[in-house]
C-alpha positions in Angstrom: -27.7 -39.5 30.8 -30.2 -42.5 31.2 -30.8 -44.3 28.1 -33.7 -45.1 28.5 -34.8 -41.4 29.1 -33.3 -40.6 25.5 -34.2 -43.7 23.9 -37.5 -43.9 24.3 -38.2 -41.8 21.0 -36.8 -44.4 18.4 -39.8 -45.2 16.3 -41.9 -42.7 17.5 -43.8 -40.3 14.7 -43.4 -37.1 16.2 -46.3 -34.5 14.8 -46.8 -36.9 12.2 -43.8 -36.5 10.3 -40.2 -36.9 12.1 -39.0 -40.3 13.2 -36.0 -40.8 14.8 -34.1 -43.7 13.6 -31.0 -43.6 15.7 -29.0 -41.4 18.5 -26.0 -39.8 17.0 -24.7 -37.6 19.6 -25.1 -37.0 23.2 -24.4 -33.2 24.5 -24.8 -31.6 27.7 -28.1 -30.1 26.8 -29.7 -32.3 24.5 -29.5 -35.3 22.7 -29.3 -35.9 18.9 -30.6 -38.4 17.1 -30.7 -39.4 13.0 -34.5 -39.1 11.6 -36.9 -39.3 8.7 -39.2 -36.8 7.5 -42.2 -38.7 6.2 -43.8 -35.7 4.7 -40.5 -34.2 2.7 -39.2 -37.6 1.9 -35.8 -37.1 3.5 -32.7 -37.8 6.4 -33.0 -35.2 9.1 -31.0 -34.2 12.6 -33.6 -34.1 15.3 -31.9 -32.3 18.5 -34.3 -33.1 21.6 -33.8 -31.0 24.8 -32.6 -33.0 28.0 -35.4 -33.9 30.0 -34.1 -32.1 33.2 -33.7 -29.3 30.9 -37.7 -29.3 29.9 -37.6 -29.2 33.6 -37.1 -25.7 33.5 -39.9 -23.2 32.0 -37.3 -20.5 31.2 -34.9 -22.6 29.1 -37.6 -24.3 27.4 -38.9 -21.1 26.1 -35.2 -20.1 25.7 -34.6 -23.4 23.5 -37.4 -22.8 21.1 -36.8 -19.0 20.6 -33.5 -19.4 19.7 -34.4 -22.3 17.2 -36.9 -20.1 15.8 -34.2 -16.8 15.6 -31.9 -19.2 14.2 -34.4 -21.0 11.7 -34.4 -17.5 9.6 -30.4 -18.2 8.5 -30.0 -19.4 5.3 -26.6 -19.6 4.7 -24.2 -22.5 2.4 -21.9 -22.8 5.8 -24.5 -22.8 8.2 -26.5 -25.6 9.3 -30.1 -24.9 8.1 -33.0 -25.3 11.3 -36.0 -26.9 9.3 -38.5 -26.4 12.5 -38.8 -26.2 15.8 -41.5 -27.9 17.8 -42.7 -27.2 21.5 -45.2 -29.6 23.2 -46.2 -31.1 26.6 -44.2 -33.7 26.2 -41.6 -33.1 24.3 -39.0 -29.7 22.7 -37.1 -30.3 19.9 -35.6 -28.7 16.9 -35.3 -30.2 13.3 -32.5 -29.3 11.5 -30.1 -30.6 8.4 -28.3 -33.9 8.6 -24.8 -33.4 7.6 -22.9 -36.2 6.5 -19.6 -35.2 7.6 -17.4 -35.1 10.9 -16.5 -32.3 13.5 -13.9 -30.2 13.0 -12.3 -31.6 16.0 -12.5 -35.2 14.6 -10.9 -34.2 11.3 -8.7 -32.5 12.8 -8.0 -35.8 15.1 -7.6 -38.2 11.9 -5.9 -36.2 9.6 -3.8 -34.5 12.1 -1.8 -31.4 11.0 -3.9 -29.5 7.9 -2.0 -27.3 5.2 -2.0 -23.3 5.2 -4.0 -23.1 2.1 -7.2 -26.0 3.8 -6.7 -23.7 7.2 -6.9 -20.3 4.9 -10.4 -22.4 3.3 -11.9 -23.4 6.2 -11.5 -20.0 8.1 -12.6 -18.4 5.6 -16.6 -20.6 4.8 -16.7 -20.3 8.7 -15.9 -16.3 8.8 -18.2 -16.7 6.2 -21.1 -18.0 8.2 -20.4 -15.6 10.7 -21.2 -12.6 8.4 -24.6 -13.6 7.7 -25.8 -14.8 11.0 -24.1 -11.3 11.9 -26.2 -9.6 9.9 -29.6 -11.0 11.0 -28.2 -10.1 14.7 -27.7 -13.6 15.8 -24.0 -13.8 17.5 -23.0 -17.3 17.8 -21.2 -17.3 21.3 -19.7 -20.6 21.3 -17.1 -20.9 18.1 -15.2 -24.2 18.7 -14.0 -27.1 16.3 -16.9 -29.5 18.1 -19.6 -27.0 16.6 -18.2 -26.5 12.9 -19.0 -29.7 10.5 -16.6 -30.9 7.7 -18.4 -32.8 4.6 -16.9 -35.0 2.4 -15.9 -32.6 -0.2 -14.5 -30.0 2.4 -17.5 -27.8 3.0 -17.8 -26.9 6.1 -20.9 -25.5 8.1 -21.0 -24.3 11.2 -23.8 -25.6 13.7 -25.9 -24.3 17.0 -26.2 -20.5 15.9 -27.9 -18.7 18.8 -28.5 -22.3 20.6 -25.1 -23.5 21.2 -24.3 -20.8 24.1 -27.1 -22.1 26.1 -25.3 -25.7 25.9 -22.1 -23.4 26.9 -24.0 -21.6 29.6 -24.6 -25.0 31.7 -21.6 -26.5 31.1 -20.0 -23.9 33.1 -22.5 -24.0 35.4 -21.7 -27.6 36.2 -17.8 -26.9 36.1 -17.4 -29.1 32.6 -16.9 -25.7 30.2 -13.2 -26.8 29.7 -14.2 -27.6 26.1 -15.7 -24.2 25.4 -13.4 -22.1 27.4 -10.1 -22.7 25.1 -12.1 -20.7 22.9 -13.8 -17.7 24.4 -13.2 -13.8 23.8 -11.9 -11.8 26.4 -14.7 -9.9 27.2 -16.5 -12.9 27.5 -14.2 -14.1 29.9 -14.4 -11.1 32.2 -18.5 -12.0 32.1 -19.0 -9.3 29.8 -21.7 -9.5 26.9 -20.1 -11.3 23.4 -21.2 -8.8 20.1 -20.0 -9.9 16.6 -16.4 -9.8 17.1 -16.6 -12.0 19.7 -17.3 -14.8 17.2 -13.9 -13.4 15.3 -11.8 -13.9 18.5 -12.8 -17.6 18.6 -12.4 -18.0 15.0 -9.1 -16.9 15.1 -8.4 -19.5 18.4 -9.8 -22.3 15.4 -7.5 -20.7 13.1 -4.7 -20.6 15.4 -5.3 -24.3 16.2 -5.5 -25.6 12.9 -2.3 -24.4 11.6 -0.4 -25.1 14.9 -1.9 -28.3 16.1 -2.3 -27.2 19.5 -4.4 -24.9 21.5 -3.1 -20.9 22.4 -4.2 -21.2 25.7 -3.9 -24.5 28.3 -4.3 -24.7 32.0 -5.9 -27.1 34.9 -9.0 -25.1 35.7 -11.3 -23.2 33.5 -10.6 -20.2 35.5 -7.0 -20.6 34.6 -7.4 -21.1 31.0 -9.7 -17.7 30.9 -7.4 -15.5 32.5 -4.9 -16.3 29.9 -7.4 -15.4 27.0 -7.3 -12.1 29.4 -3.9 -11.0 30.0 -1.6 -13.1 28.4 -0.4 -13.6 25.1 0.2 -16.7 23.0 3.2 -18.3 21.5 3.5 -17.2 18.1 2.5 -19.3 15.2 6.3 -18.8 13.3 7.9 -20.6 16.4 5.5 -23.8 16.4 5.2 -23.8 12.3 8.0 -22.1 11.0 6.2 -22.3 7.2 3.1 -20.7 8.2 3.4 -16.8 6.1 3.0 -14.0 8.1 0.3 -12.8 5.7 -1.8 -15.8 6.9 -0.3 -15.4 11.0 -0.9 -11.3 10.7 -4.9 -12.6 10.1 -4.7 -14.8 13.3 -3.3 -12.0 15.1 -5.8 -9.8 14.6 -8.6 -11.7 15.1 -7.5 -12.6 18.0 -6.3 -9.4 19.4 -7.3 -9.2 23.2 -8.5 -5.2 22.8 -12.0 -5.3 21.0 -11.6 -2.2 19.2 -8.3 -3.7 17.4 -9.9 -7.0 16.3 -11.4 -7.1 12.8 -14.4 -4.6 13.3 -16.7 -7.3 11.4 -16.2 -11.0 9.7 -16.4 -8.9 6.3 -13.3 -7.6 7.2 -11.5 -10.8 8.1 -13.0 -12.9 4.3 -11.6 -10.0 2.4 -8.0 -10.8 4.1 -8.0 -14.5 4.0 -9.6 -14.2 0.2 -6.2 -11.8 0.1 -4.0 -14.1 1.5 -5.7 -16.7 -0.7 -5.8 -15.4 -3.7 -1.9 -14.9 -3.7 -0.8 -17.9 -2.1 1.2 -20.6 -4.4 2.8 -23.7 -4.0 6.3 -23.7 -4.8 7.6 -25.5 -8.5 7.8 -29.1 -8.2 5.5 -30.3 -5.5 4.3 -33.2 -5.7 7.1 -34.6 -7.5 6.5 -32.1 -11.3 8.8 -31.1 -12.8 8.5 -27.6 -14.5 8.3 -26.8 -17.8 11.9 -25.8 -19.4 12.0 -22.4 -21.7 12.3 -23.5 -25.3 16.2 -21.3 -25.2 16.8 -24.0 -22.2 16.2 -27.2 -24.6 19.1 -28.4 -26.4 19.5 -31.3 -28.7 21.7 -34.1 -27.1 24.2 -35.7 -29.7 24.0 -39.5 -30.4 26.3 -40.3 -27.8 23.9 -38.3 -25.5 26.4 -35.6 -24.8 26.2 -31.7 -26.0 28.2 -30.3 -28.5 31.7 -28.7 -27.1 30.6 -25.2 -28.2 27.2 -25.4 -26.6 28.3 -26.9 -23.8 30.9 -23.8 -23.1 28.2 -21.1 -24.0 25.7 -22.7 -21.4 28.5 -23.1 -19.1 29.5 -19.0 -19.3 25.9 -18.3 -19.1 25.3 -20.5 -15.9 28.3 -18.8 -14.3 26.9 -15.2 -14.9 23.6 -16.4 -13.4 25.3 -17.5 -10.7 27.1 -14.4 -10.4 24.3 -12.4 -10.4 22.2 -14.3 -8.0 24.8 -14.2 -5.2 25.1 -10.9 -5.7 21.2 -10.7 -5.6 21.4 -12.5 -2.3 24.1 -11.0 -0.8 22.6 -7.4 -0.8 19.3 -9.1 0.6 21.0 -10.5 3.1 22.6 -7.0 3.9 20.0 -5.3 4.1 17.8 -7.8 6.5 20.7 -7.7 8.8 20.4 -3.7 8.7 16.8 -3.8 9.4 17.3 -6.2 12.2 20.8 -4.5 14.0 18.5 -1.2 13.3 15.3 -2.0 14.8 16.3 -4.2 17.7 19.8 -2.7 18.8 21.1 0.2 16.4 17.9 2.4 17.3 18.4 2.6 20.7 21.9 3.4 20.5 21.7 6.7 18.2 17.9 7.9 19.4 17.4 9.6 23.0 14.5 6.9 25.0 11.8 9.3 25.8 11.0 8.8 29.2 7.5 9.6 30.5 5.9 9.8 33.9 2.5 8.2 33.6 -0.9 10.2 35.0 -3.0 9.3 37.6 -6.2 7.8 35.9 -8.1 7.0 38.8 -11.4 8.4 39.7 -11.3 9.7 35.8 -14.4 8.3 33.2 -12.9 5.3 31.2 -15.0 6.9 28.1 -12.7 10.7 28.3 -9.8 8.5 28.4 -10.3 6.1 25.5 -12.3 8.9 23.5 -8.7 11.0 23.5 -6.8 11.8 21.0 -3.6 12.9 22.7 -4.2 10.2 25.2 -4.6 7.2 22.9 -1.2 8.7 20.9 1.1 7.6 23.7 -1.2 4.7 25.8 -2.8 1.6 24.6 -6.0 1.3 27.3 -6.6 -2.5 28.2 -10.0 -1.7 30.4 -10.8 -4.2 33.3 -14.3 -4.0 34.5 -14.9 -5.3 38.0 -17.8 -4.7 40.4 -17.4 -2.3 42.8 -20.4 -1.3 45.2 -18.6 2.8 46.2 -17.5 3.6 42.7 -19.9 4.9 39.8 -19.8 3.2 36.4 -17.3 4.2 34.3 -14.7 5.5 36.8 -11.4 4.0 36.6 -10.6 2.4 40.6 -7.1 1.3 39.5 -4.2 1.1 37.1 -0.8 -0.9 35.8 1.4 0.7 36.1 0.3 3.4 38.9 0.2 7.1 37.9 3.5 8.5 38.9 5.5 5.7 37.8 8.0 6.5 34.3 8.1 4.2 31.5 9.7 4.5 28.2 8.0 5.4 25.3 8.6 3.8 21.7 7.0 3.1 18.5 4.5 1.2 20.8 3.4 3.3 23.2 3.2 2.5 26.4 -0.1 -0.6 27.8 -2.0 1.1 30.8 -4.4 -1.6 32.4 -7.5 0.3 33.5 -9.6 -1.2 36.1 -13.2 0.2 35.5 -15.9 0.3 37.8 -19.0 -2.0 36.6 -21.2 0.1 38.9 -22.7 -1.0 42.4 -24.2 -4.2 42.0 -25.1 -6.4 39.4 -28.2 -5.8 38.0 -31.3 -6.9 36.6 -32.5 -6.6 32.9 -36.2 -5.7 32.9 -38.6 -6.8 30.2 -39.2 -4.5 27.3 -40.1 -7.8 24.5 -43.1 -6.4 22.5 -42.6 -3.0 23.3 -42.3 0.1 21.1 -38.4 0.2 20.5 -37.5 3.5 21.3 -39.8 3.1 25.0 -37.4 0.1 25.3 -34.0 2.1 24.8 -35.4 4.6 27.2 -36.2 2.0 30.1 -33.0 -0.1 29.2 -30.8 3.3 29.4 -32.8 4.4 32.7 -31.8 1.0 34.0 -28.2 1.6 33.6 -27.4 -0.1 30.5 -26.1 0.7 27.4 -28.0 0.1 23.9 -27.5 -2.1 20.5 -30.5 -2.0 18.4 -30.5 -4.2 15.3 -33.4 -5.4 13.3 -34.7 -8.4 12.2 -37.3 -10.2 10.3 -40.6 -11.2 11.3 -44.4 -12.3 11.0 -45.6 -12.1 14.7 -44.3 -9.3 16.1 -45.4 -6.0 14.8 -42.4 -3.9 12.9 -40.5 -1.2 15.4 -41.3 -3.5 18.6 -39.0 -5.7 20.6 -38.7 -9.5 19.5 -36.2 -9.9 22.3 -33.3 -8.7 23.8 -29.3 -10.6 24.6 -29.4 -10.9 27.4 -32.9 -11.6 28.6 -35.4 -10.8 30.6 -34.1 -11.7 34.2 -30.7 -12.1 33.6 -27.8 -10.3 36.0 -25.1 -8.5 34.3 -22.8 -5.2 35.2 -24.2 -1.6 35.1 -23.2 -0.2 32.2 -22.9 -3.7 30.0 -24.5 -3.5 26.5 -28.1 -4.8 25.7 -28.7 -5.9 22.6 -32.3 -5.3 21.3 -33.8 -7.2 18.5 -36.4 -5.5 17.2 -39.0 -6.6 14.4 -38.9 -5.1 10.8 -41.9 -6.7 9.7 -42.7 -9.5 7.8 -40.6 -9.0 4.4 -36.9 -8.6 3.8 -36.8 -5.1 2.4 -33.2 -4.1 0.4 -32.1 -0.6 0.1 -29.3 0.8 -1.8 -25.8 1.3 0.2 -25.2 5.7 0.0 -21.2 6.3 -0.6 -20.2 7.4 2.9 -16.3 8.1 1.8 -15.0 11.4 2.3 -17.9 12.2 4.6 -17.2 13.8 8.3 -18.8 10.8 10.6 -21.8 13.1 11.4 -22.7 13.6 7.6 -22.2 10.0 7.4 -24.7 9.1 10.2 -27.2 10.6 8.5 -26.7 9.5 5.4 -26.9 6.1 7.1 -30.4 6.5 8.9 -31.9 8.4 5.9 -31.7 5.3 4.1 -33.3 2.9 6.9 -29.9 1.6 7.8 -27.9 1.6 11.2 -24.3 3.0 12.2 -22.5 0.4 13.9 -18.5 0.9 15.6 -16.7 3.7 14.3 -13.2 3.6 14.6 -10.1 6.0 13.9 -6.8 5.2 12.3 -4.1 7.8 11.1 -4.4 8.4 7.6 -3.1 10.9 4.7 -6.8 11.8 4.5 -8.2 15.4 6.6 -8.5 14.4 9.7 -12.5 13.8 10.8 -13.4 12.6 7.6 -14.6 8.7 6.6 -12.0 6.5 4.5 -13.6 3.4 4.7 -17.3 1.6 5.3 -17.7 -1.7 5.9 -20.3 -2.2 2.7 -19.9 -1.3 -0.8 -21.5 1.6 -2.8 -24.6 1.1 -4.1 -25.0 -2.8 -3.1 -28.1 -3.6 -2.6 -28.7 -4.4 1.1 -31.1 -5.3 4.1 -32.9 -2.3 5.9 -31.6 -1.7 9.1 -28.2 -3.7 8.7 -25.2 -2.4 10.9 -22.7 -0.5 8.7 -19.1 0.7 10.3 -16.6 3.3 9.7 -13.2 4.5 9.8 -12.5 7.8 10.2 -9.5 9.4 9.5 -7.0 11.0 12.5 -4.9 12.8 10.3 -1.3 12.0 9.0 0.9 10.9 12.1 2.6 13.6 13.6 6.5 13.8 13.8 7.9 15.9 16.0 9.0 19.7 14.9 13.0 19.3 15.5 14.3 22.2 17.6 16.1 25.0 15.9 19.9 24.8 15.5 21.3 27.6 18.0 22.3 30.8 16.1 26.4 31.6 16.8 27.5 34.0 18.7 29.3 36.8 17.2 
């Protein structure tokens, strides 16, 4: 970028308040600079979009949008937007000045963190995450560059709603190979990114901060994508052996490639890392202490600084009977690990019949029957593909791994089935519905070909029940059959409402119970359960906490115990 282009602002009062004193930073969209606001008496950030970027009509309206969506989160861990401001001349956003590095950097200078800063860190940024996902601003571009470390190891995350535009032309220009270590799979496949696509590349941060390196590496960006795809990454235990599996089991799951596995909301995700937190410990000793004796262990030395014979014998018998017992202790440990291991990686097989199964032929069947079965879903885990394909109605499977016909053995597992799903004809065009009556905008969205996420925000222009905007916009090309989501205004005030106990509920009793009090039903899933099957076990808010109208609130509903299989009766003798 020219310098002088970028430079030219240094001194320069802007609306009669900001000047910028200094550049800081130099993205691919805009350029940063260190300012003073004359009228607040204090150090501000003042992000100015590129000037080829003003260039464009669309992403200046873009730019300031998002600043303004974004300038409604008030969060500690999230940057704070003071104000956005749109001229002739000039579009730029205001925001906090954070004394601090990128996560990257400290990352860079520090090298290698411990388990218990990684568990911290996750955790303000999940943290973040929450919030912003409950105004119905999705981050999109989760990455070590975007997160900022202070001084006394808060962090705060940056660009919320803006920094996926920055993403957006880098891989336009073929430099995304910063962003792309990080991205969700569905985002990969050019898919729309929801709230757990954020977890996804928080757990990519995660995985990166307790390992030192990145999950995923390759030459292209293409390359590195279809390993977020189909491929899995080396686990954490084999590149830090002293990372707990409580800790790598949270990594995991946030960065499970099926959606519907992931953590269903960053809620979800703090209340395991606060888990994992809460019960981690250093062991006795670090950092050179020693600990405390118990007052039986203390024992009065004699003047020559030895114990008394008689002492010294009873402490001797009673170390040998702790030794004793210990290696006993140990030795039936150690027994029984090498059980469970010989048992579930060799003994199994050998006393249990493998359950061979010819796999169905999926294709031309709706993905939706498939992954909505029950009996299905007991013996295949559904990875679905989409890919556009101009013959095939959206929805219908065109292919599968393995092919129907072929046998595979089932286990504990169950047995992966790639569906390739048809995205529908073409690519298509979202139409306009911003400032119309929500429901009219469903309708037209749904006619269009697309599927629907309404969530509601706050706001002073745009009168409540109508569209403030929509992700994606206006214009932009995506599959049939993708998901819209649809902002839409709840007025001017925040308005709280108390959370209804949904527990023990069947999920229609529990729908609405949810829209009787003004709030939405977000992802329900199921999971096998002692509970009746049908009925909710858990919801992703509290009883009776107090909290915003229209917020998202998901389920779990129960499947039932899981089945075992009836054993066959024992043939009756014949006389």
């Amino acid at each position: 970028m020219d310098n002088q282009n970028t430079d030219r602002w240094l001194g320069v009062l802007l609306d009669g308040r900001y000047e910028p004193l200094e550049v800081i930073g130099r993205g691919g969209m805009a350029t940063v600079y260190k300012g003073f606001d004359h009228l607040l008496n204090r150090n501000v950030a003042i992000k100015f979009l590129r000037p080829d970027m003003a260039a464009d009509g669309d992403f200046r309206v873009h730019f300031k949008k998002e600043g303004q969506a974004v300038a409604k989160l008030s969060h500690a861990n999230i940057v704070s937007v003071y104000d956005v401001s749109r001229t002739p001349n000039v579009d730029y956003i205001v925001m906090e000045l954070i004394e601090g590095v990128t996560l990257k950097q400290f990352m860079k200078d520090k090298g290698r963190l411990s388990c218990r800063e990684c568990a911290q860190f996750a955790l303000q940024i999940a943290k973040a995450l929450s919030h912003a996902h409950s105004k119905g601003i999705i981050h999109r571009d989760i990455k070590p560059q975007n997160i900022m470390v202070e001084p006394d190891g808060g962090v705060k995350v940056a660009d919320f709603g803006i920094a996926y535009l920055e993403s957006a032309l880098e891989e336009s220009s073929d430099v995304g190979l910063g962003s792309v270590h990080y991205i969700s799979p569905e985002q990969a496949r050019g898919l729309p990114a929801d709230a757990r696509s954020d977890i996804y590349s928080l757990g990519v941060v995660l995985y990166e901060m307790l390992s030192g390196q990145l999950p995923y590496n390759g030459d292209t960006p293409d390359e590195i994508a279809r390993q977020h795809v189909s491929s899995v990454p080396t686990p954490l235990h084999e590149l830090s052996p002293d990372v707990p599996e409580e800790l790598e089991a949270v990594v995991r799951r946030a960065m499970e490639p099926d959606i519907t596995k992931r953590y269903q909301s960053a809620d979800e995700m703090i209340r395991e890392l606060e888990s994992y937190l809460n019960g981690a410990s250093e062991p006795p000793g670090i950092n050179g202490e020693v600990p405390d004796l118990l007052p039986e262990d203390v024992e009065p030395l004699s003047r020559s600084g030895e114990l008394p014979k008689e002492k010294y014998l009873r402490r001797h018998r009673r170390s040998v009977k702790v030794s004793l017992l210990v290696g006993v202790l140990l030795s039936l440990l150690f027994a029984g690990a090498l059980f469970y291991f010989l048992w579930s990686y060799w003994l199994r097989d050998i006393f249990s019949d493998p359950v061979k199964i010819s796999i169905p032929n999926f294709v031309g069947k709706n993905v939706q029957d498939l992954i909505n079965n029950r009996d299905l879903t007991k013996i295949y885990n559904f990875d679905v593909v989409y890919d556009v394909s101009p013959d095939v109605e959206t929805d219908i499977v065109i292919r599968q791994d393995p092919a129907g016909g072929k046998s595979r053995t089932r286990d504990s597992h169950g047995i992966d089935v790639t569906l390739t799903v048809s995205a529908g004809a073409r690519m298509i065009v979202v139409p306009d519905v911003v400032n119309q009556l929500y429901t009219d905008a469903v309708t037209t969205l749904q006619k269009g070909g697309f599927h629907t996420d309404v969530r509601y925000d706050v706001s002073d222009t745009v009168t409540p029940d109508y569209v403030i905007s929509t992700s994606p916009e206006a214009g932009d090309k995506i599959p049939a059959g993708a998901t819209v989501y649809v902002t839409v205004s709840s007025g001017p005030n925040v308005v709280s409402v108390p959370m209804p106990n949904l527990i023990g509920l069947t999920r229609d009793a529990a729908r609405e119970r949810i829209e009787s009090a003004n709030l939405s039903l977000g992802n329900v899933t199921y999971v096998e359960d002692n509970s009746p099957a049908g009925y909710v076990i858990w919801q992703s808010i509290d009883p009776n906490t107090a909290v915003e109208e229209h917020s998202k609130v998901y389920l779990q509903v129960s499947l039932g115990p899981k089945t075992t299989p009836t054993p066959a009766p024992t043939p009756t003798p014949e006389g």
